[in-house]
C-alpha positions as CSV (number, residue, x, y, z in Angstrom):
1,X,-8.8,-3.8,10.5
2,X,-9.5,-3.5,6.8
3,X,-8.6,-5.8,4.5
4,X,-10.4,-5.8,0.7
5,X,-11.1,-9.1,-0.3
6,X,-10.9,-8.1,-4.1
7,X,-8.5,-5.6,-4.7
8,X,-8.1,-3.6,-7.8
9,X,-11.0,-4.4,-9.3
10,X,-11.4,-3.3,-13.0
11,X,-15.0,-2.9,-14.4
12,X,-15.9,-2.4,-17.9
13,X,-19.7,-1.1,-18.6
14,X,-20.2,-2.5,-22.4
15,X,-23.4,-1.0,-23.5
16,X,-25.7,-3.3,-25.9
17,X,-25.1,-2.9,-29.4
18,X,-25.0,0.6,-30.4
19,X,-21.1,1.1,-30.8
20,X,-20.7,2.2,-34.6
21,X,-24.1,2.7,-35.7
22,X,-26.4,4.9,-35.9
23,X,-28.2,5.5,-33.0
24,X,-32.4,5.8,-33.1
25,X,-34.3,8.0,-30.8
26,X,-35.9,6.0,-28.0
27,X,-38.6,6.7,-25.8
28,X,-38.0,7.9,-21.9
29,X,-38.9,4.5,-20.8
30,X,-36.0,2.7,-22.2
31,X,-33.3,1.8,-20.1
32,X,-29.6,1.1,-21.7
33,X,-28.5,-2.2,-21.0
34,X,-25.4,-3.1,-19.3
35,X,-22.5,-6.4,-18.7
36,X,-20.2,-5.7,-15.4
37,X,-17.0,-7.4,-16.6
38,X,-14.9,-7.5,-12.6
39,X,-11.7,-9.0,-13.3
40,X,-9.9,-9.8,-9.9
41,X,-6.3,-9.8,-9.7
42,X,-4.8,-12.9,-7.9
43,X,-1.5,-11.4,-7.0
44,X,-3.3,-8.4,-4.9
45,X,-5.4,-11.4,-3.2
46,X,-1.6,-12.8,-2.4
47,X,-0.9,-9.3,-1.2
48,X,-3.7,-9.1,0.8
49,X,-3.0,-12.2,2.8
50,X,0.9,-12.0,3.4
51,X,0.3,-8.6,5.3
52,X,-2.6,-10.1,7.3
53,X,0.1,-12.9,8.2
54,X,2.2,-10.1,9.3
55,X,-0.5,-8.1,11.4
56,X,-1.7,-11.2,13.1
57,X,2.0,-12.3,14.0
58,X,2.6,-8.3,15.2
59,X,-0.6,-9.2,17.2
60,X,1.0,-12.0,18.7
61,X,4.0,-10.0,19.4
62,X,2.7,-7.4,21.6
63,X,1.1,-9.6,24.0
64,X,2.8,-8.9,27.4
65,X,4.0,-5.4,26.0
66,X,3.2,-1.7,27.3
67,X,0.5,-0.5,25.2
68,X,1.5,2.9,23.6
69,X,-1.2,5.6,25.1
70,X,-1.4,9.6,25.8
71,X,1.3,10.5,28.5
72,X,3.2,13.0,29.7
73,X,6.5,11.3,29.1
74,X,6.9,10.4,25.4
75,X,9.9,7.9,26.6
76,X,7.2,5.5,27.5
77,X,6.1,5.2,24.1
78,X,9.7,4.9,22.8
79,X,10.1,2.1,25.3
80,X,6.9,0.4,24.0
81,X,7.7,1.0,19.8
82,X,11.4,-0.5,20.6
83,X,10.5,-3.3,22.3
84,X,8.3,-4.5,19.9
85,X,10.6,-3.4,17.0
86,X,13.2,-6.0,19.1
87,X,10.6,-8.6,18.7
88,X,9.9,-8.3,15.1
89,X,13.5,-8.5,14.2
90,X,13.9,-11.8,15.9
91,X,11.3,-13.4,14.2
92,X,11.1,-11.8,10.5
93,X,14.3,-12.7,7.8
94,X,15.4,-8.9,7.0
95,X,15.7,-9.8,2.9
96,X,12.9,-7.4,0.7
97,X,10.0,-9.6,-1.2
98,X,8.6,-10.9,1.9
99,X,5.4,-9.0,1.3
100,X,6.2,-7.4,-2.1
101,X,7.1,-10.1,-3.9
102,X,8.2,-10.0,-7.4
103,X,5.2,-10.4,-9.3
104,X,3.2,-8.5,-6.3
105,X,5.8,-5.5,-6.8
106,X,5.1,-5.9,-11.1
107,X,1.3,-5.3,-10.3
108,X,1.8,-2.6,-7.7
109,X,4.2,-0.5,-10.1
110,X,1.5,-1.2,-13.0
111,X,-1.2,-0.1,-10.8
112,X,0.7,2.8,-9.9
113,X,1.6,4.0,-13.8
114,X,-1.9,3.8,-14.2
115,X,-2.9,6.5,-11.9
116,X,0.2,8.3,-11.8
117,X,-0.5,12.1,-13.4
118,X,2.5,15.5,-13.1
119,X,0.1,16.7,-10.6
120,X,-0.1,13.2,-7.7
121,X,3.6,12.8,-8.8
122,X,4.7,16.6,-7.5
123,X,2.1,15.8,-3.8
124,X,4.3,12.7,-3.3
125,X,7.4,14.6,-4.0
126,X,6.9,17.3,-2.1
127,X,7.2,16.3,1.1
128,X,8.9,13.1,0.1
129,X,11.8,12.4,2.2
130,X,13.8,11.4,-0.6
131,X,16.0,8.5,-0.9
132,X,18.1,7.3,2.2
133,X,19.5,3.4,3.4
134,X,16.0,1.6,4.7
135,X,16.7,-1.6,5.2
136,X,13.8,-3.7,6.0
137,X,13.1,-4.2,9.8
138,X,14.6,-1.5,10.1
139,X,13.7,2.0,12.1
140,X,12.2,4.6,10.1
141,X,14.4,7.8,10.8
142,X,12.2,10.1,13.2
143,X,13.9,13.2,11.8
144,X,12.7,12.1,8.2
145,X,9.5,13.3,7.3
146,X,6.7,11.3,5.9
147,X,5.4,11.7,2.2
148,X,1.7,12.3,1.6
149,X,-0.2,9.6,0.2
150,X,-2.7,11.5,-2.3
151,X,-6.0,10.5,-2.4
152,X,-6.0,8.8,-5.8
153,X,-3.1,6.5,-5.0
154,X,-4.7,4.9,-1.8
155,X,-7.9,4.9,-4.1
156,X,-6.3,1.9,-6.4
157,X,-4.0,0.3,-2.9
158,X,-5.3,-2.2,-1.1
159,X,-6.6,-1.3,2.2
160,X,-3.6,-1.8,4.9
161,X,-4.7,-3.3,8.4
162,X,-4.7,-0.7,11.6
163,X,-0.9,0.7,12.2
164,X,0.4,-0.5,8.7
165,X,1.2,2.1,6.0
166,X,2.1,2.7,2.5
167,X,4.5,5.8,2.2
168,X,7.2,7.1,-0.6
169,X,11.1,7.1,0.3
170,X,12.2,9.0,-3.0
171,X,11.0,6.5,-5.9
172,X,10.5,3.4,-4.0
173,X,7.2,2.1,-2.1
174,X,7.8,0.9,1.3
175,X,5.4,-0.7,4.0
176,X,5.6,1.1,7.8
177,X,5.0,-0.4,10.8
178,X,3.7,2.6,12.5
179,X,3.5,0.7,15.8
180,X,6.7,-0.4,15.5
181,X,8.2,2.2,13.4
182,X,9.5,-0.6,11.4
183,X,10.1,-0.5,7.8
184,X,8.5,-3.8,6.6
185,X,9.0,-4.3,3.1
186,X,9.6,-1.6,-0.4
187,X,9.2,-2.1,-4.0
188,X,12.1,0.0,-5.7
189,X,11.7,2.2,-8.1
190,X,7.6,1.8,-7.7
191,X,7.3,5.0,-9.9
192,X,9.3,7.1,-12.2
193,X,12.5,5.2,-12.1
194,X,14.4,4.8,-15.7
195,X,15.5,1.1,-14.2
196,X,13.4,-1.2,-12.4
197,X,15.1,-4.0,-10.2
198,X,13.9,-5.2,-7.0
């Protein structure tokens, strides 16, 4: 399990005193001086915690389960995913914001404008299963593929504990249970959307 204790970290190298002035030749043994300015972002920290709460609750849940393995009949895994997809229903209020809450989902869709360029915008789409009913704790449609999470998006998300994942349902964000196949949580229109309403 991975969880970043600071997420989103922004550092800003401010060099010492040459900004707008002439600069003088120094010798090779100089060394530029630097200030690390890390400013932490408290809602990522709050982020951070609620979907440990989740994993260690899924934890909890699987205890007495099959455990989902290599076999020759894929039923068994079915079996497995739905019965633990049963337990997580009983236990978790299906209403969005339970991980993404409002002001999470503000700095997630900042985040994400941030990095956002034509070229990471046209990887997501592509494969992107587009927009469809996902309800949270609900299934995630087996015949729907799953969008590619470039490089340079997962770069700037937090790291997501083992069998949690951040994938793209048209324009909004959503959290999947991979163990589960349980749709945990989304942040609507996380990118490119004219309106933004959660």
């Amino acid at each position: 399990m991975k969880i970043r204790d600071v997420a989103f970290p922004l550092v800003l190298f401010v060099g010492a005193g040459s900004t707008g002035y002439p600069q003088t030749p120094q010798s090779d043994s100089a060394q530029p001086s630097f200030e690390v300015l890390v400013v932490v972002r408290p809602r990522i920290l709050d982020f951070n915690a609620l979907v440990l709460s989740y994993f260690e609750l899924r934890t909890l849940l699987q205890a007495g389960l099959p455990v989902r393995r290599m076999t020759g009949d894929p039923d068994d895994n079915i079996r497995a995913e739905r019965a633990l997809a049963r337990r997580i229903r009983e236990v978790r209020d299906g209403a969005p914001g339970a991980i993404f809450t409002p002001p999470i989902s503000a700095e997630f869709r900042r985040v994400l404008q941030a990095v956002m360029k034509p070229t990471t915008l046209a990887v997501i789409m592509d494969d992107n299963p587009g927009s469809f009913a996902h309800p949270i704790n609900g299934t995630y449609p087996k015949r729907r593929p799953l969008s590619t999470m470039p490089g340079a998006i997962l770069a700037v998300l937090p790291a997501l504990p083992d069998g949690i994942e951040y994938r793209f349902l048209g324009h909004d964000l959503i959290l999947h249970d991979t163990r589960a196949n349980v749709i945990l949580d989304r942040i609507s229109c996380a990118i490119e959307c004219v309106e933004v309403v959660d």
